[in-house]
KEDO-368236 format. One record per residue (C-alpha): residue number from 1; x, y, z; chain. Coordinates in steps of 0.5 Angstrom, whole numbers. Each point is the difference from the previous one (the first is absolute). Layout:
# KEDO-368236
{num NUM xx X yy Y zz Z chaine A} .
...
***
This chain:
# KEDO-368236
{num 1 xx 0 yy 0 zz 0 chaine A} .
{num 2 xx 3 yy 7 zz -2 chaine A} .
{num 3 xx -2 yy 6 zz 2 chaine A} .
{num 4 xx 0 yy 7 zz -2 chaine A} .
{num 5 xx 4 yy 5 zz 6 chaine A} .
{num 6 xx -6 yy 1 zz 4 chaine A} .
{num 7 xx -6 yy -4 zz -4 chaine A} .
{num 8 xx -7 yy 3 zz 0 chaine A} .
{num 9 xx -4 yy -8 zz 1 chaine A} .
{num 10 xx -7 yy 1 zz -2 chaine A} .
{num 11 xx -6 yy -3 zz 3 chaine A} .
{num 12 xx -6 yy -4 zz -4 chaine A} .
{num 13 xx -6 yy -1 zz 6 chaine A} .
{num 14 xx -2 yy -6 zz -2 chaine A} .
{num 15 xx -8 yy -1 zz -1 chaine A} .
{num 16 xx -4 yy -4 zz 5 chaine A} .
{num 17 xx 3 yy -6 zz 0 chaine A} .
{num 18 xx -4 yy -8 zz 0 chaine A} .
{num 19 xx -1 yy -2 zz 6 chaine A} .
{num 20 xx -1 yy 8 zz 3 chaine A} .
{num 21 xx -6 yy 3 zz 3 chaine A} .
{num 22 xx 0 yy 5 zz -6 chaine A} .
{num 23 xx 2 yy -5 zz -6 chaine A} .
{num 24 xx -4 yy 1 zz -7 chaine A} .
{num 25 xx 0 yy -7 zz -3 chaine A} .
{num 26 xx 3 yy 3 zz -5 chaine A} .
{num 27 xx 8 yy -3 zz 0 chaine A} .
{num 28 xx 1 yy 3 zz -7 chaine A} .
{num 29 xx -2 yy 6 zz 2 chaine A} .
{num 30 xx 5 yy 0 zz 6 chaine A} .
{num 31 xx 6 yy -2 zz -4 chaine A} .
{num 32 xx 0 yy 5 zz -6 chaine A} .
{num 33 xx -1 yy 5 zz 5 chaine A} .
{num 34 xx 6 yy -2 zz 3 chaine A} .
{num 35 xx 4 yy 0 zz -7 chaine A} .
{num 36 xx -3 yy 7 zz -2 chaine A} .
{num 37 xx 2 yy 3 zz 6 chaine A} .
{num 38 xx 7 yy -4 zz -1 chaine A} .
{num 39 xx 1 yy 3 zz -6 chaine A} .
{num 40 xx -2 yy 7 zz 2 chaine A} .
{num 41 xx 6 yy 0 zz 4 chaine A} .
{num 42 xx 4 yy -3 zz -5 chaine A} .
{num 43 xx -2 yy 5 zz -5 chaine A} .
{num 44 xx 2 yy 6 zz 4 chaine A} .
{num 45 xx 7 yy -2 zz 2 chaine A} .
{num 46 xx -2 yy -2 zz 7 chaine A} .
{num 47 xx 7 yy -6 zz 2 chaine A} .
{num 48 xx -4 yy -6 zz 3 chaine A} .
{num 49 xx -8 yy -1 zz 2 chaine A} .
{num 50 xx -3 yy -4 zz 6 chaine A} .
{num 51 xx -6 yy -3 zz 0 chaine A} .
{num 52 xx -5 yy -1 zz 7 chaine A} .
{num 53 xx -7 yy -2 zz 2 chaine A} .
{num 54 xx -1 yy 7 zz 2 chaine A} .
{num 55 xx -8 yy 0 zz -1 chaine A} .
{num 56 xx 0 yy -8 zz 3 chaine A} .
{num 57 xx -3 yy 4 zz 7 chaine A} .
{num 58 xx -1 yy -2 zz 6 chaine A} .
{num 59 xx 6 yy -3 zz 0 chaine A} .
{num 60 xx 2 yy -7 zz 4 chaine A} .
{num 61 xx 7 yy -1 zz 2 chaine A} .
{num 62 xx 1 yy -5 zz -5 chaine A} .
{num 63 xx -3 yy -1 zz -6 chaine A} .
{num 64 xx -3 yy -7 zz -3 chaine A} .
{num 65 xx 2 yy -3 zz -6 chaine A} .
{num 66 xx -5 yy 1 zz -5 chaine A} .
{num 67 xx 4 yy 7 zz 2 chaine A} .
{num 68 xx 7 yy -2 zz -1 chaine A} .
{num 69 xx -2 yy -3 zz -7 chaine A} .
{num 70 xx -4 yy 6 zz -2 chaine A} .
{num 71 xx 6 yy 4 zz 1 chaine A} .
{num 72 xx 5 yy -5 zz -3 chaine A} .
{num 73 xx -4 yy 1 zz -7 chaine A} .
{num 74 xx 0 yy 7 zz 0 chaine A} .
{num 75 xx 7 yy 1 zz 1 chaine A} .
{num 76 xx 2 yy -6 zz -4 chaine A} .
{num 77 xx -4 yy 4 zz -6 chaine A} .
{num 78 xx 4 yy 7 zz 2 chaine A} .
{num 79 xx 7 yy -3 zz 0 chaine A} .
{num 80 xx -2 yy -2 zz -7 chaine A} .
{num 81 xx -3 yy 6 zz -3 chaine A} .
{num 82 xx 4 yy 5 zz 3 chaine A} .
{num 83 xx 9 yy 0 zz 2 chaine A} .
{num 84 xx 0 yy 4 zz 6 chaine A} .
{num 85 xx 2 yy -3 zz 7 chaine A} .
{num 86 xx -6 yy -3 zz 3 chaine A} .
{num 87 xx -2 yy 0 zz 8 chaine A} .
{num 88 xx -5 yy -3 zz 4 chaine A} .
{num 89 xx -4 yy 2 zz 6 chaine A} .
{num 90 xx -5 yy -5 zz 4 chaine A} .
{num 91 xx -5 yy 4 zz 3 chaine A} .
{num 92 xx 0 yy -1 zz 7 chaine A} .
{num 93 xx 6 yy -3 zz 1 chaine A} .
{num 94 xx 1 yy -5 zz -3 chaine A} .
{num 95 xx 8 yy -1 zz -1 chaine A} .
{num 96 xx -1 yy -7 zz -2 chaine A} .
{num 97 xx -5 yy 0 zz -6 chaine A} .
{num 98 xx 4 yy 6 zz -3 chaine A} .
{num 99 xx 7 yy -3 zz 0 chaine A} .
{num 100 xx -4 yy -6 zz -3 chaine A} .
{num 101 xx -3 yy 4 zz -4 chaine A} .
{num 102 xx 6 yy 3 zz -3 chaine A} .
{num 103 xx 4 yy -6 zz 0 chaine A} .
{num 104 xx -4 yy -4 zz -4 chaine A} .
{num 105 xx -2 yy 7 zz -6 chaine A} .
{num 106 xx 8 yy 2 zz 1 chaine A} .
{num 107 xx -2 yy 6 zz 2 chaine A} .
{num 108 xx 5 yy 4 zz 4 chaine A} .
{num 109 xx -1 yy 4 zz 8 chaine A} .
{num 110 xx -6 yy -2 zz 4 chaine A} .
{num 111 xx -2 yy 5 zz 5 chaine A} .
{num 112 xx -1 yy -2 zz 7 chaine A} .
{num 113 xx -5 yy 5 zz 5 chaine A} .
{num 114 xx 3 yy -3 zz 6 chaine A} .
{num 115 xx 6 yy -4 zz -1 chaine A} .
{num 116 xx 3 yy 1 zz 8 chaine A} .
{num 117 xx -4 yy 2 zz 6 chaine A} .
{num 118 xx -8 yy 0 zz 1 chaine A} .
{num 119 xx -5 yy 5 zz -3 chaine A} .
{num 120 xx -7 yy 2 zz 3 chaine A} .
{num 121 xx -4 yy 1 zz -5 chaine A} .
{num 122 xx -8 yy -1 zz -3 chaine A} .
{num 123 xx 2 yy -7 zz -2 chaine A} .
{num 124 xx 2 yy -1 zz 9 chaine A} .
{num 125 xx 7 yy -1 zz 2 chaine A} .
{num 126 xx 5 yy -2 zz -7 chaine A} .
{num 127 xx 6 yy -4 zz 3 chaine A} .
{num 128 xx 6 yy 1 zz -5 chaine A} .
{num 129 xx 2 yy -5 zz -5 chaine A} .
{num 130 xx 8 yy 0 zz 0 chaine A} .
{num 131 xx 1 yy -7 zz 2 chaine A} .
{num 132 xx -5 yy -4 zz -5 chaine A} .
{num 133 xx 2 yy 5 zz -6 chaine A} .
{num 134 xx 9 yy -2 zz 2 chaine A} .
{num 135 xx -3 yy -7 zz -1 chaine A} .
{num 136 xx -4 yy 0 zz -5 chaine A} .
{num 137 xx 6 yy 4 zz -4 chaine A} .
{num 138 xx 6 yy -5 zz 2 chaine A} .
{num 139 xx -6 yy -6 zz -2 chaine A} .
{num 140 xx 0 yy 4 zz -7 chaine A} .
{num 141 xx 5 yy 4 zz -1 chaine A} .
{num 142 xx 0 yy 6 zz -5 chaine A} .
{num 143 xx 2 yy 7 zz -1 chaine A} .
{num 144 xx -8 yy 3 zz 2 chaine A} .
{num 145 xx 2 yy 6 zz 4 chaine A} .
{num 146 xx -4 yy 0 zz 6 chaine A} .
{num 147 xx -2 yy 7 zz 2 chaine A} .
{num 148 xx -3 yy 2 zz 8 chaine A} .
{num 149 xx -4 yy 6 zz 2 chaine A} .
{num 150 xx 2 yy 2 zz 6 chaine A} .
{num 151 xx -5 yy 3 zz 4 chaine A} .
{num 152 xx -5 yy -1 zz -5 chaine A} .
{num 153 xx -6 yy 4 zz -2 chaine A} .
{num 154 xx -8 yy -1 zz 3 chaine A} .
{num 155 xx 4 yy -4 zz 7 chaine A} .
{num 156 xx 1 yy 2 zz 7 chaine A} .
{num 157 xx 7 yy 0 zz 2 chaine A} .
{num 158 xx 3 yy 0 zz 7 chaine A} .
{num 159 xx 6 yy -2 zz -2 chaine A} .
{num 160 xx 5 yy 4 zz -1 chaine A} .
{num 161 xx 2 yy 3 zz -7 chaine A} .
{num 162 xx 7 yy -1 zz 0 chaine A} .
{num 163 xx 1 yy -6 zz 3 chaine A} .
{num 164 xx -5 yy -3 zz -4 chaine A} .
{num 165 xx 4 yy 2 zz -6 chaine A} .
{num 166 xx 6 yy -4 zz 2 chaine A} .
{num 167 xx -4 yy -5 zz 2 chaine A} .
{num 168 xx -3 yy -1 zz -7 chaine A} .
{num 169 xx 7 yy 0 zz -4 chaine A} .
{num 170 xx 5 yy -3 zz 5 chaine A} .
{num 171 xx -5 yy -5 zz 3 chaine A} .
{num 172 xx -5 yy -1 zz -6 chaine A} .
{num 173 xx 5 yy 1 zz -5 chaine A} .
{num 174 xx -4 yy 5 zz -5 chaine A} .
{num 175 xx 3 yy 1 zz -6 chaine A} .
{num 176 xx -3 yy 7 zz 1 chaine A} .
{num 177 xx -5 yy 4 zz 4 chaine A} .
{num 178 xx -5 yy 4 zz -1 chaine A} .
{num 179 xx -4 yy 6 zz 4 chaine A} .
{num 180 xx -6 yy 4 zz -1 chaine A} .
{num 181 xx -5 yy 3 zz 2 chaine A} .
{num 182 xx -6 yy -1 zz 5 chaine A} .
{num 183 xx -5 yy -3 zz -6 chaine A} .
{num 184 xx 0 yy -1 zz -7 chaine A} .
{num 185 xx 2 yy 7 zz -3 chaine A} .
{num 186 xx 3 yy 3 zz 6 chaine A} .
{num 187 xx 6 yy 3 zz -1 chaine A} .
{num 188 xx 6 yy -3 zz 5 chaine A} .
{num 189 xx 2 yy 4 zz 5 chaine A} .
{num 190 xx 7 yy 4 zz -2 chaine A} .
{num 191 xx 4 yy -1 zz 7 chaine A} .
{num 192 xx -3 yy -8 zz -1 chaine A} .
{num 193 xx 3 yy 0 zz -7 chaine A} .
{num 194 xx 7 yy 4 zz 2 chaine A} .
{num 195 xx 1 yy -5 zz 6 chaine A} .
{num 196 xx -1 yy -6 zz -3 chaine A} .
{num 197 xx 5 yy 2 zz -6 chaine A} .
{num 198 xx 5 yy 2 zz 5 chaine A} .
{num 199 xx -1 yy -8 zz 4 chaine A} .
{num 200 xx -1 yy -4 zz -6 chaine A} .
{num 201 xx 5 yy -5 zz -3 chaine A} .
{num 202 xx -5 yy -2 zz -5 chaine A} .
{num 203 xx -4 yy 5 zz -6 chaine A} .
{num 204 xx -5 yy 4 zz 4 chaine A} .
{num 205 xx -7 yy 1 zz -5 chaine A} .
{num 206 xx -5 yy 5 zz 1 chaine A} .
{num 207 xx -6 yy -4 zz 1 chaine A} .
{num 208 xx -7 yy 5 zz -1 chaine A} .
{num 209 xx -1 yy 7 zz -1 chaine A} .
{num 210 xx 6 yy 1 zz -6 chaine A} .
{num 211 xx -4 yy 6 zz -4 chaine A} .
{num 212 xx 3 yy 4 zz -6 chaine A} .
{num 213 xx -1 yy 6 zz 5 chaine A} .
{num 214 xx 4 yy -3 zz 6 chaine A} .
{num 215 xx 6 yy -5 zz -4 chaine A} .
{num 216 xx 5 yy 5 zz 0 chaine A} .
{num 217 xx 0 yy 1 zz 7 chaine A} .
{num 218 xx 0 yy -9 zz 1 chaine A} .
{num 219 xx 5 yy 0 zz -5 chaine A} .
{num 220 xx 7 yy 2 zz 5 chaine A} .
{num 221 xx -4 yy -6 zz 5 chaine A} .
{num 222 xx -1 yy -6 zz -4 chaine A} .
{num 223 xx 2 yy -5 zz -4 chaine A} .
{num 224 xx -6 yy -2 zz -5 chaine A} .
{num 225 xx -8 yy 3 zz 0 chaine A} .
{num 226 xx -6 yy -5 zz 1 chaine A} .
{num 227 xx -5 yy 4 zz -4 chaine A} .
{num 228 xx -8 yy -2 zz 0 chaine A} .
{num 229 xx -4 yy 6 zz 2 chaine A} .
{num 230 xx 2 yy 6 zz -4 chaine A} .
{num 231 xx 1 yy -4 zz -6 chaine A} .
{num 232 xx -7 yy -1 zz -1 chaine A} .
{num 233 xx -6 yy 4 zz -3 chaine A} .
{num 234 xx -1 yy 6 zz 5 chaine A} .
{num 235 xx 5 yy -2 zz 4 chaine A} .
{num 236 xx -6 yy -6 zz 3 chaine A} .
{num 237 xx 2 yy -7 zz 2 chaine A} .
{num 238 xx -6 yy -3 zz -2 chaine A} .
{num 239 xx 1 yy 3 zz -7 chaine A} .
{num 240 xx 4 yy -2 zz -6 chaine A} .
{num 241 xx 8 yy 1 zz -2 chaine A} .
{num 242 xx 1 yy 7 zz -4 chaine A} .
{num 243 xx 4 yy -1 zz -5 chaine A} .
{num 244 xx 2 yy 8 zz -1 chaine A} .
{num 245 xx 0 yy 0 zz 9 chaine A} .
{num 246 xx 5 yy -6 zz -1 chaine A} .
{num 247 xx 5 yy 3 zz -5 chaine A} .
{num 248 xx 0 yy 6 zz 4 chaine A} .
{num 249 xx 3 yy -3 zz 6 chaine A} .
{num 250 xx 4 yy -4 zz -4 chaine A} .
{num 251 xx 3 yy 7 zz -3 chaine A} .
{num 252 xx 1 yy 3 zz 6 chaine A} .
{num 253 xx 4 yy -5 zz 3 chaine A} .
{num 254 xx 4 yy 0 zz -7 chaine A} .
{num 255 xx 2 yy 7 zz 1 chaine A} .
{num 256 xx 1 yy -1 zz 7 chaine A} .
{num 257 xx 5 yy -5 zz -2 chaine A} .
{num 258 xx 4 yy 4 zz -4 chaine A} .
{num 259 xx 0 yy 5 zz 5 chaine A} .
{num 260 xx -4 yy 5 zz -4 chaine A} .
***
């Protein structure tokens, strides 16, 4: 997997997913959704694409497998449409389902809301999978790059932030980590941000809230850019991907990038 320096990762929100509370019983529908937004972003220059269960609500801690298989199509049809870095996110937290998810489609990261530690969260108490995740890896060893949020967004944490930070990489042994805001398009906290960057061994991304408006002040602070709300029509989640919003960032960052 290459990377640009500090990539913008697009997110494709899944439709409802069979087997979800919201599910169309249209499977097609789904997945040309999921390549017509994938293709948005490969076409406006974003460097990878990450696809999630988002609209899979109410979430349970981990999924079944009708959910896994689902999203095995998607991702299998994305990596044979599109040449971007491909990641996988398995909303709530379901570490396992996502590197399965991955290593049977060749995709190439996989998110991890709670890699170390415990979240209070609308799903209750989420306990991090770092261990099952490191066996499953060394059982099926691959170059799928594991990134962790630390403190991740709509949870209750009464750990601390700095500790929690060094606990996912040196003990949940993250590839890179990411930080965010409190809730899907809110924008991460800037001394958060600074502080992680400082501590961090491991590539620090930017988790939620990117907008065009505020990229340049992120861009000093991290490593890459998950980008989903901003990129749609209006800047609404629940819409679709704007291409013209799409390249608009990718532009930005461009310039950002040579320093202009």
């Amino acid at each position: 997997m290459n990377f640009k320096e500090k990539p913008l990762i697009g997110m494709v929100h899944l439709k409802p997913l069979p087997g979800s509370y919201l599910y169309q019983n249209d499977l097609d529908e789904v997945i040309n959704h999921a390549l017509r937004e994938a293709k948005k972003l490969e076409r406006a220059g974003f460097d990878a694409v990450m696809i999630e269960n988002f609209n899979d609500v109410p979430f349970p801690k981990t999924v079944e497998p009708i959910t896994v298989a689902s999203m095995s199509v998607i991702a299998k049809a994305i990596r044979d449409e599109i040449s971007l870095p491909l990641g996988i996110n398995v909303l709530r937290n379901d570490a396992i389902a996502a590197y399965s998810i991955a290593y049977a489609t060749k995709a190439d990261f996989i998110r991890v809301n709670v890699l170390s530690g415990v979240a209070y969260t609308d799903q209750g108490i989420i306990e991090g999978e770092a261990h099952k995740l490191a066996r499953l890896r060394k059982l099926l060893p691959s170059e799928i790059k594991i990134f962790a949020d630390v403190h991740v967004k709509h949870a209750y944490h009464f750990g601390d932030f700095e500790e929690a930070l060094r606990d996912t990489v040196e003990r949940g042994l993250a590839d890179a980590v990411i930080i965010s805001g409190k809730r899907t398009g809110k924008e991460v906290e800037v001394e958060k941000l600074k502080l992680a960057k400082e501590l961090s061994s491991v590539p620090v991304l930017v988790g939620s809230g990117t907008t065009y408006k505020n990229l340049p002040k992120l861009w000093s602070y991290a490593d890459g850019f998950i980008v989903g709300t901003w990129i749609k029509e209006n800047g609404d989640t629940k819409k679709n991907i704007d291409l013209e919003r799409a390249r608009k960032l990718v532009e930005l960052a461009e310039k950002l990038r040579k320093g202009t």
